[in-house]
VOBA-1610 file (N, C-alpha, C; in pm, whole numbers, padded with zeros to 5 digits, always signed):
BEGIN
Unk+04941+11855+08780Unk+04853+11793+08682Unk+04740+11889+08646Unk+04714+11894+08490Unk+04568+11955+08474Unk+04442+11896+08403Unk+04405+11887+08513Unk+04246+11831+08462Unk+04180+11871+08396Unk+04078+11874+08265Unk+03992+11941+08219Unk+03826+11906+08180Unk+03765+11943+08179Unk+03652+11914+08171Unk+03554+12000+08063Unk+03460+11913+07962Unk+03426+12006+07828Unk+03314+11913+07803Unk+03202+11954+07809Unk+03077+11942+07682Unk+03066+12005+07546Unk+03107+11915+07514Unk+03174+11933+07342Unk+03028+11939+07241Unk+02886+11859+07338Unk+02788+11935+07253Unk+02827+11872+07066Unk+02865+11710+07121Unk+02859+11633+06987Unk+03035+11623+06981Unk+03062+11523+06980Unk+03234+11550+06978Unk+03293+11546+06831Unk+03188+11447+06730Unk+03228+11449+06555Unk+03183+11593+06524Unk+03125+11689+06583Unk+03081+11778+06546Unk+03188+11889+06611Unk+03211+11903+06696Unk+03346+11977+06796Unk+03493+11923+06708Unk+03512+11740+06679Unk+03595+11725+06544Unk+03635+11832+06464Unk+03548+11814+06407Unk+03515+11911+06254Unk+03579+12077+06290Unk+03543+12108+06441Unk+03577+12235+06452Unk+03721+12289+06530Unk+03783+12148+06512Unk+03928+12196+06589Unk+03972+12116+06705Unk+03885+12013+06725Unk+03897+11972+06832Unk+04050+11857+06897Unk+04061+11843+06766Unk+04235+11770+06818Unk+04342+11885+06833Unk+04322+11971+06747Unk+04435+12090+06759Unk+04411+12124+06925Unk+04284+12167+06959Unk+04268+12218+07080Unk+04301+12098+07193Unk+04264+11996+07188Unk+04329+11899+07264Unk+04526+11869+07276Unk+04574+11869+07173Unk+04729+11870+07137Unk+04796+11982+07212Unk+04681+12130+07245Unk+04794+12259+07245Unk+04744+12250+07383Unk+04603+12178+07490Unk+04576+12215+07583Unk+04664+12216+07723Unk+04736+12125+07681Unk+04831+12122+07800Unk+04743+12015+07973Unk+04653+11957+07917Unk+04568+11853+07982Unk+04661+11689+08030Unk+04692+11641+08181Unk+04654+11498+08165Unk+04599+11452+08127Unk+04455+11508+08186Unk+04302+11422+08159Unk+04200+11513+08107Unk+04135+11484+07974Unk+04035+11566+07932Unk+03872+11501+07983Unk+03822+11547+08019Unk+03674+11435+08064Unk+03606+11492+07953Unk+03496+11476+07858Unk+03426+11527+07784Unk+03284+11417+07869Unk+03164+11552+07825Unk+03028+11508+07809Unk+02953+11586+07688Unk+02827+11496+07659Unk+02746+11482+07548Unk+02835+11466+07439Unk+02917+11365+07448Unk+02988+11289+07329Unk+02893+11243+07195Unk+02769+11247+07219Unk+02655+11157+07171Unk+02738+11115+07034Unk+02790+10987+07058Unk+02876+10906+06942Unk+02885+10786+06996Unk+02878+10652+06928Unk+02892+10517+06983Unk+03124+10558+06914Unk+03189+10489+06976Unk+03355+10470+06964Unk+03349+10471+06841Unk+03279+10356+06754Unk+03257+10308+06655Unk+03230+10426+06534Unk+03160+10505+06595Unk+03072+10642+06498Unk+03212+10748+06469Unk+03317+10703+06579Unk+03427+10829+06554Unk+03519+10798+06487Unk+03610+10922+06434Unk+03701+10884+06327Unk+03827+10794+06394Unk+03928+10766+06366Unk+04045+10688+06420Unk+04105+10827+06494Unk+04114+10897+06416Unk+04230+10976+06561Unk+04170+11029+06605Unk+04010+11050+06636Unk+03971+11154+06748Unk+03914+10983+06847Unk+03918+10843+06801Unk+03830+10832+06883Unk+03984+10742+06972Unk+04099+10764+06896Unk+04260+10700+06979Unk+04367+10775+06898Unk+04345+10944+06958Unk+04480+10966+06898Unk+04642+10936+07002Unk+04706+10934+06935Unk+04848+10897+06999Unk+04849+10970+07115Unk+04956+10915+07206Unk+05000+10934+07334Unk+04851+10931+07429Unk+04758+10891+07395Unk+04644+10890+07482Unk+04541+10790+07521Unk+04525+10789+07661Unk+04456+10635+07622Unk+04282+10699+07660Unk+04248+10656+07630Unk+04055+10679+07547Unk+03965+10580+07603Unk+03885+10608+07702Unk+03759+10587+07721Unk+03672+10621+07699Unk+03564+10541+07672Unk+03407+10593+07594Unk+03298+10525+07700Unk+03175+10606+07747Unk+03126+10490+07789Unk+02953+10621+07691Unk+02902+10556+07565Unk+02775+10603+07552Unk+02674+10539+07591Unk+02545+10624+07525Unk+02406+10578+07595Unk+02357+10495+07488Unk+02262+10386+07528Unk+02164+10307+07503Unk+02109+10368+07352Unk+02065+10471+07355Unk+01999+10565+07206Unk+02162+10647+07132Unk+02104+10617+07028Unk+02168+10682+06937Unk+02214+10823+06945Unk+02313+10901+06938Unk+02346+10987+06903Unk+02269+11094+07010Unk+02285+11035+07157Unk+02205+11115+07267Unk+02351+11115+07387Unk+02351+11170+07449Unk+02452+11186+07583Unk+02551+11159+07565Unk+02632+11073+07659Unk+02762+11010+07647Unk+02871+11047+07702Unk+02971+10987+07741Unk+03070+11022+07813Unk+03181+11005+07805Unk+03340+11060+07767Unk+03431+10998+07746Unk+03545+11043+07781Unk+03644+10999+07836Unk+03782+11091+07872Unk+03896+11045+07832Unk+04011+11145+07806Unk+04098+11127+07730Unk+04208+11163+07852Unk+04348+11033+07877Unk+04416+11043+07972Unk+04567+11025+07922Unk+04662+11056+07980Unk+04758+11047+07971Unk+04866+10939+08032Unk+04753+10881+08105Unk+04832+10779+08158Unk+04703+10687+08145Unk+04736+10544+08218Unk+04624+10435+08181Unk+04551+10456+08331Unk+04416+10414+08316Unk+04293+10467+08399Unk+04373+10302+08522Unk+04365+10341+08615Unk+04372+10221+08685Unk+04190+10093+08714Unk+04122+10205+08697Unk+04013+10116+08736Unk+03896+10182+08676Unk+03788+10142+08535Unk+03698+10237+08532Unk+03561+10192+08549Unk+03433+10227+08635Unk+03320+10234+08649Unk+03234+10309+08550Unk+03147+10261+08552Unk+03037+10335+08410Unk+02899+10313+08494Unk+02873+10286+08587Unk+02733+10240+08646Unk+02696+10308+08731Unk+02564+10358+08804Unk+02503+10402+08924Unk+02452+10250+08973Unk+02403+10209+08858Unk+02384+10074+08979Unk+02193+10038+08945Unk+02108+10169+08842Unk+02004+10207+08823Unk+01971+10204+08708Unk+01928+10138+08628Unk+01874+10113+08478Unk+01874+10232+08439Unk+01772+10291+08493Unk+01703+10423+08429Unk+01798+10540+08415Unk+01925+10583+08504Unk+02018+10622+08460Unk+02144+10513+08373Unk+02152+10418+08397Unk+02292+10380+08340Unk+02254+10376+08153Unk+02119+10326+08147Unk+02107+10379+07995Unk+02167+10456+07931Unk+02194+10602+08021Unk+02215+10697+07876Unk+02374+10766+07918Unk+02428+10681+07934Unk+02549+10677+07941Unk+02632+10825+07966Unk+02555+10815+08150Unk+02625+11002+08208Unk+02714+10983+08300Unk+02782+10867+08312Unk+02879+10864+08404Unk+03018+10796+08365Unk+03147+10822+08459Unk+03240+10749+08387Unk+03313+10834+08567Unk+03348+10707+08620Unk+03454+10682+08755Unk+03523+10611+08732Unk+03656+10701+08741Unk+03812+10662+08646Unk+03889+10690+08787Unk+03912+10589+08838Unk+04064+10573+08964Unk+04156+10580+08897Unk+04307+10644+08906Unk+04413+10698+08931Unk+04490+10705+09071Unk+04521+10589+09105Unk+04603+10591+09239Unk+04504+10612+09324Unk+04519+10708+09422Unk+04420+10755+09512Unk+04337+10841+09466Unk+04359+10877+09328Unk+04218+11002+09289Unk+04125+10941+09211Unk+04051+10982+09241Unk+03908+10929+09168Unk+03825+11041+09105Unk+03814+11018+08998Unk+03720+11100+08883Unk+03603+11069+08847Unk+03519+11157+08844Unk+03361+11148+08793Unk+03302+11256+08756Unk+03345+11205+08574Unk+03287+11280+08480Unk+03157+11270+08420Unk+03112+11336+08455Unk+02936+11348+08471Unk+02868+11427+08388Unk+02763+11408+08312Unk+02637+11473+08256Unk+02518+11432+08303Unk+02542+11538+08377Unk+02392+11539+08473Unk+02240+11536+08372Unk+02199+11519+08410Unk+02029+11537+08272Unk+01980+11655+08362Unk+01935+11710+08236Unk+01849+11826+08221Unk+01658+11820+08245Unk+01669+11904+08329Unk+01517+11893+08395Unk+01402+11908+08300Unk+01438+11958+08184Unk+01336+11997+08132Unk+01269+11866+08003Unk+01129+11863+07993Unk+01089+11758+07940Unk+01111+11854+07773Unk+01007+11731+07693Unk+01004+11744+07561Unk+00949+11840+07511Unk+00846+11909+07635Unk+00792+12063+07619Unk+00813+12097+07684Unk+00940+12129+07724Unk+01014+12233+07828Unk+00924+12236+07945Unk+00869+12127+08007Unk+00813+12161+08131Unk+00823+12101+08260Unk+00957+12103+08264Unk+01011+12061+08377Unk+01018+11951+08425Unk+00931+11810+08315Unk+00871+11707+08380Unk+01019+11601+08419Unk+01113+11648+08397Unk+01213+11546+08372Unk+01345+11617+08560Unk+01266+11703+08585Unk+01313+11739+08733Unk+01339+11622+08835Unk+01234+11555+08881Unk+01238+11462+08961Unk+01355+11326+08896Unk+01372+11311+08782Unk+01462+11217+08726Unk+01572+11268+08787Unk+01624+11449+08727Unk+01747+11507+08793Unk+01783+11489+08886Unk+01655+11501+09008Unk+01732+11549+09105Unk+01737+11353+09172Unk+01682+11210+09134Unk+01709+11097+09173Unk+01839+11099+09119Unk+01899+11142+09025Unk+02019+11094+08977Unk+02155+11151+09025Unk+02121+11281+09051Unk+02233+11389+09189Unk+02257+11299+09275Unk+02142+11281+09354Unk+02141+11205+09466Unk+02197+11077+09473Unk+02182+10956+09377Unk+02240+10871+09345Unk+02359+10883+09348Unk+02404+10957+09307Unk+02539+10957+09254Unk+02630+11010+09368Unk+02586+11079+09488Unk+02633+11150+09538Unk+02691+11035+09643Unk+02545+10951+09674Unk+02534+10824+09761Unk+02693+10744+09737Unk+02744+10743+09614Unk+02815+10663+09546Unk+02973+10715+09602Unk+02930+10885+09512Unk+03108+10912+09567Unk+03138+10967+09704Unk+03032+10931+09792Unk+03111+10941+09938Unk+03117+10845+10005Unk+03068+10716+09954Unk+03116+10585+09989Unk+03263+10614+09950Unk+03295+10668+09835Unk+03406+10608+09801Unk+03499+10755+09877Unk+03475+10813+09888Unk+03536+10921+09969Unk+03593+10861+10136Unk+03453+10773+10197Unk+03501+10700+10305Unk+03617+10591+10298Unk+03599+10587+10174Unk+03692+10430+10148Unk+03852+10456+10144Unk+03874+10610+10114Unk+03995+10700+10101Unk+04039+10728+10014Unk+03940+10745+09878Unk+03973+10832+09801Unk+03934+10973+09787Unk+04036+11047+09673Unk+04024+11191+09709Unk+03944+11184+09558Unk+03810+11297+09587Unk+03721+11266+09496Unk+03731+11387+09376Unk+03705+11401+09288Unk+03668+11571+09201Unk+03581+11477+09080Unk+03396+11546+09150Unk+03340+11497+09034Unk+03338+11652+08957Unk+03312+11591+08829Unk+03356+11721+08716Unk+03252+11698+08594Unk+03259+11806+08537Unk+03123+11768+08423Unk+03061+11924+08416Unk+02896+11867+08336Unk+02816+11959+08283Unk+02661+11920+08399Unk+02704+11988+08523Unk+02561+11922+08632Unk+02435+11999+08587Unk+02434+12101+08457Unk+02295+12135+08424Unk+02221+12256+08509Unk+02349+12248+08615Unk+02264+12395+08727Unk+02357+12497+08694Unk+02249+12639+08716Unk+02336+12697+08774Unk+02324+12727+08973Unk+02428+12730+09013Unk+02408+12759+09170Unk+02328+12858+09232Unk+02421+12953+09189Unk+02372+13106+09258Unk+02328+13214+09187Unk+02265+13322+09213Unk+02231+13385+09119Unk+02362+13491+09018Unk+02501+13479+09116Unk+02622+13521+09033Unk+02612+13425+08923Unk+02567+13290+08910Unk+02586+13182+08792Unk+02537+13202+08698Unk+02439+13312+08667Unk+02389+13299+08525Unk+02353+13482+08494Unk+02355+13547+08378Unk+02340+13635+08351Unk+02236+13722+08445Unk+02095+13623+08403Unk+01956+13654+08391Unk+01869+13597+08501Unk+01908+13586+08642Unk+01864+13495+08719Unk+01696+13520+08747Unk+01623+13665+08746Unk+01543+13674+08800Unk+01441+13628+08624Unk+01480+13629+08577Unk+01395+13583+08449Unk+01404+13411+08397Unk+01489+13381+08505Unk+01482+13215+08457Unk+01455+13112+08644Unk+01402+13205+08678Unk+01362+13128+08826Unk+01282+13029+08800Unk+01210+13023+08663Unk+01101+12881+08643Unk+01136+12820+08579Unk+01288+12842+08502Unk+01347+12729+08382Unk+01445+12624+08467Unk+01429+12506+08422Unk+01516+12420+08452Unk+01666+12476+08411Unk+01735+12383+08525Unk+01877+12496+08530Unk+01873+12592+08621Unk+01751+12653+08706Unk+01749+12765+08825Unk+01663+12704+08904Unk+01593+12624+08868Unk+01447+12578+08997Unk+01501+12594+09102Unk+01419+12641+09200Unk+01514+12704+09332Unk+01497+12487+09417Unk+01443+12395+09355Unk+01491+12264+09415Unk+01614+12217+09308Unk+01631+12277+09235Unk+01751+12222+09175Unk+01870+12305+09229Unk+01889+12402+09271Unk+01958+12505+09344Unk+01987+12480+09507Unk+01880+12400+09539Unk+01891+12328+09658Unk+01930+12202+09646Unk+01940+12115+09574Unk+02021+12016+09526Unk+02163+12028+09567Unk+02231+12144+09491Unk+02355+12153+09476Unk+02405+12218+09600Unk+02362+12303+09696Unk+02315+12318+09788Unk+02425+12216+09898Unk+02278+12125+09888Unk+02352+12023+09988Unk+02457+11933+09933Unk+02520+11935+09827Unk+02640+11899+09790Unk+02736+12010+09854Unk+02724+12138+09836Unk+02876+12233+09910Unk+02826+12249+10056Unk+02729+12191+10107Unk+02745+12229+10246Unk+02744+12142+10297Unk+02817+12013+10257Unk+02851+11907+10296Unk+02976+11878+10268Unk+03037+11794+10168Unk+03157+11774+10221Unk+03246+11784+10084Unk+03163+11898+09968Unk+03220+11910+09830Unk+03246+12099+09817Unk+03309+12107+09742Unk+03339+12293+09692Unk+03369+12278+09564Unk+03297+12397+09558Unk+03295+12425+09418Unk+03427+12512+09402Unk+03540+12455+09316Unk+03686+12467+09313Unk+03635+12620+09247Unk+03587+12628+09144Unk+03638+12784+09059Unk+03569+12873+09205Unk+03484+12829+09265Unk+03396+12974+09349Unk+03491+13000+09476Unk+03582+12881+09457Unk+03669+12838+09586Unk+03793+12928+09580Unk+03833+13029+09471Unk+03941+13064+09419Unk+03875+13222+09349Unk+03762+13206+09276Unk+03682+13351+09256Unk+03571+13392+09267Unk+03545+13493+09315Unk+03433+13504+09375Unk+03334+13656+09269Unk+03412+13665+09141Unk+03366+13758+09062Unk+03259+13695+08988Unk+03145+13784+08934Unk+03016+13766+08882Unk+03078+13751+08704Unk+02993+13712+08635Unk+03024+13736+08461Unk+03146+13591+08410Unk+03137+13536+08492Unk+03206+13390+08452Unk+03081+13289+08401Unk+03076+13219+08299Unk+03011+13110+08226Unk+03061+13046+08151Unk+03004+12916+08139Unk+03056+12833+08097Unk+02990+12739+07987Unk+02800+12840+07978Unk+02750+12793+07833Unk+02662+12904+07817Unk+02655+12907+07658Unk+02574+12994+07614Unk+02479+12997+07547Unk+02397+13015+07514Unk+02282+13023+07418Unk+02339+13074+07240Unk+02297+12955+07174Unk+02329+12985+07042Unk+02246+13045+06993Unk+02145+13175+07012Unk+02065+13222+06960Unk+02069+13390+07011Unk+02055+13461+06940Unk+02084+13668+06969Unk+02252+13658+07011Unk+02345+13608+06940Unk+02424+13674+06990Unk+02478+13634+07160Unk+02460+13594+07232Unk+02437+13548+07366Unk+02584+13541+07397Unk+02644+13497+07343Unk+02809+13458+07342Unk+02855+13550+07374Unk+02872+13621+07216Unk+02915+13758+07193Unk+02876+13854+07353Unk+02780+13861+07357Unk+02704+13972+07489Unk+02773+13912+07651Unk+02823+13772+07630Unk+02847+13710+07721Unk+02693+13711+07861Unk+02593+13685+07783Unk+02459+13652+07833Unk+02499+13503+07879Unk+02546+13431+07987Unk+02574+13278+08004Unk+02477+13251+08090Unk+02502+13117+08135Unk+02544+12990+08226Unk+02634+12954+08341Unk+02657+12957+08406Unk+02752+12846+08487Unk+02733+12744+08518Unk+02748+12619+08447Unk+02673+12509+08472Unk+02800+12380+08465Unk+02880+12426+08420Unk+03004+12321+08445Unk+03067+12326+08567Unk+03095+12233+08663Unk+03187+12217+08748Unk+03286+12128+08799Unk+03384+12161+08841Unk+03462+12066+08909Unk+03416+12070+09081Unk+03386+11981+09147Unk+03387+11973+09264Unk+03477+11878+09345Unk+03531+11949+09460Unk+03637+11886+09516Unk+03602+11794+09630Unk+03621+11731+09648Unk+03595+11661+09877Unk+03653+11686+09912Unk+03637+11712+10041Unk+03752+11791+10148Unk+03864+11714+10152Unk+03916+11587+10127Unk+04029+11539+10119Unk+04106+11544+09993Unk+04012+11587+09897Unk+04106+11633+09769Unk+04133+11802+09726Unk+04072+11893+09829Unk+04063+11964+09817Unk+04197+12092+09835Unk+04247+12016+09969Unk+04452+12077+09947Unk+04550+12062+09841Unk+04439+11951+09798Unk+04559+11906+09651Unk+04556+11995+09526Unk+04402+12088+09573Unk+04411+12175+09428Unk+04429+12311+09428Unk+04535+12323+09289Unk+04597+12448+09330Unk+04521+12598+09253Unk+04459+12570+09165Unk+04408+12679+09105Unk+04281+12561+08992Unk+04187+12680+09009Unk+04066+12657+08897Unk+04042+12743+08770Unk+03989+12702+08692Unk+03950+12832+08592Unk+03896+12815+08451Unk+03882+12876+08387Unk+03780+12879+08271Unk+03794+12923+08145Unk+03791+12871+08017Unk+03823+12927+07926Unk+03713+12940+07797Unk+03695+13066+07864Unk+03576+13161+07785Unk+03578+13118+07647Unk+03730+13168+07590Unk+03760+13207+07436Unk+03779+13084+07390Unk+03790+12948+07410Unk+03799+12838+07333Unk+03625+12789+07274Unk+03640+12814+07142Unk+03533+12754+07103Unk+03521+12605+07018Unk+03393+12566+06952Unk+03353+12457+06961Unk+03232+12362+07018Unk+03162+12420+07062Unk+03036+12420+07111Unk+02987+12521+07233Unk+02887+12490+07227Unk+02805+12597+07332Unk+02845+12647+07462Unk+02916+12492+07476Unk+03013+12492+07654Unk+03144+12524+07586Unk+03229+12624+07747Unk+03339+12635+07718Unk+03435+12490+07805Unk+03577+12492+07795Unk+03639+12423+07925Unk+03696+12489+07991Unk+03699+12400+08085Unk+03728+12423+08219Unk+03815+12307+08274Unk+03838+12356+08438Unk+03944+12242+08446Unk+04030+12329+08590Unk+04091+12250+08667Unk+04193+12237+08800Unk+04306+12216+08776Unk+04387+12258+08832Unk+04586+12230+08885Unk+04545+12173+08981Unk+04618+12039+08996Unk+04637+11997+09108Unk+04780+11926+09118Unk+04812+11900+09280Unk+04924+11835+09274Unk+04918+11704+09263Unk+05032+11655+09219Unk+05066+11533+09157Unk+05049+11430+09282Unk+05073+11483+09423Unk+05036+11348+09540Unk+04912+11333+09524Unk+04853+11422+09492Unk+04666+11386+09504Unk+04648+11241+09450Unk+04811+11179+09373Unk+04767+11062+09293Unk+04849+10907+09440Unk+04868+11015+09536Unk+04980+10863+09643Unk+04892+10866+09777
//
């Protein structure tokens, strides 16, 4: 099976730029998308149910802000949309989609930075990591095999981003948001692509401004993360630079098909 995962960075807008062709040729079970920012309603008929696929949406409270939605190949056995917390379930960053024994959580983490870039929106981030984390290792105890996946807004290490020593004060590097993620892999999650490569110059968003793309000046801020009980099941990770369509590229896991018995 291949999983994929994409912040499409507006999905009527990713539409417009190819985005069913690139879905049709991807060779995906399950596509997870974040920052859909579209109510179902706002999308056209075949991007928001094209054939052979069944389509979940879960957006936010405001208009044309966040959102979350995944596109599957088979029918979701069970889907969750909640932390359980007003203040996150508003803006619609989650979506826990069971499949037999696997469980998915496609996530858009929020971004630390306030309305003047000053970080004020950190402490929201890092309640909502945490939340969430609370969540999928309940369900990890319960015996499912977990891979939350998404756009978590960090980068990890300083291999994660071009420019590390010049963005140590921007949200996205705060060395407590870095410690965040932190205690997610040294507990009982891995980060599948770092799990498989360990080379520098991989990203997964870029700055739409100088060229940044082009220079491959990135990000690493998308991930799939595995739990140690879903973690034999996956066979390769990886990244695809050259697909464009918004700022983020996709990404996405092989895994085997028991991961679902």
């Amino acid at each position: 099976m291949h999983i994929l995962s994409w912040n499409v960075n507006g999905l009527r807008s990713c539409a417009r730029k190819g985005y069913l062709d690139w879905l049709g040729a991807c060779g995906a079970d399950i596509v997870a998308l974040q920052e859909v920012r579209a109510l179902p309603e706002q999308l056209d008929d075949e991007v928001r149910a094209p054939k052979k696929w069944h389509t979940y949406f879960s957006p936010a409270e405001r208009k044309g802000y966040s959102g979350v939605g995944i596109y599957s190949r088979r029918a979701i056995d069970h889907m969750d949309t909640l932390l359980g917390k007003d203040e996150f379930d508003c803006e619609g960053r989650v979506q826990i989609a069971t499949i037999g024994k696997l469980l998915i959580a496609n996530v858009y983490f929020p971004n630390g930075s306030g309305k003047n870039r000053d970080n004020s929106r950190v402490p929201y981030k890092l309640a909502f990591y945490r939340c969430l984390r609370k969540k999928l290792e309940t369900a990890v105890k319960q015996g499912y095999r977990v891979l939350c996946l998404g756009d978590f807004n960090t980068a990890h290490k300083e291999i994660d981003l071009a420019r590390p020593k010049a963005n140590r004060g921007t949200s996205g590097f705060l060395p407590e948001e870095c410690a965040e993620l932190d205690s997610w892999v040294d507990g009982i999650w891995t980060d599948t692509f770092r799990h498989f490569c360990k080379e520098p110059e991989h990203y997964t968003w870029w700055s739409n401004r100088q060229g940044a793309r082009e220079r491959n000046v990135g990000w690493r801020i998308d991930y799939v993360l595995a739990s140690d009980n879903a973690l034999p099941f996956v066979k390769d990770a990886f990244i695809f630079p050259n697909d464009k369509g918004s700022d983020h590229c996709p990404l996405g896991v092989e895994v085997k098909k028991t991961i679902l018995k």
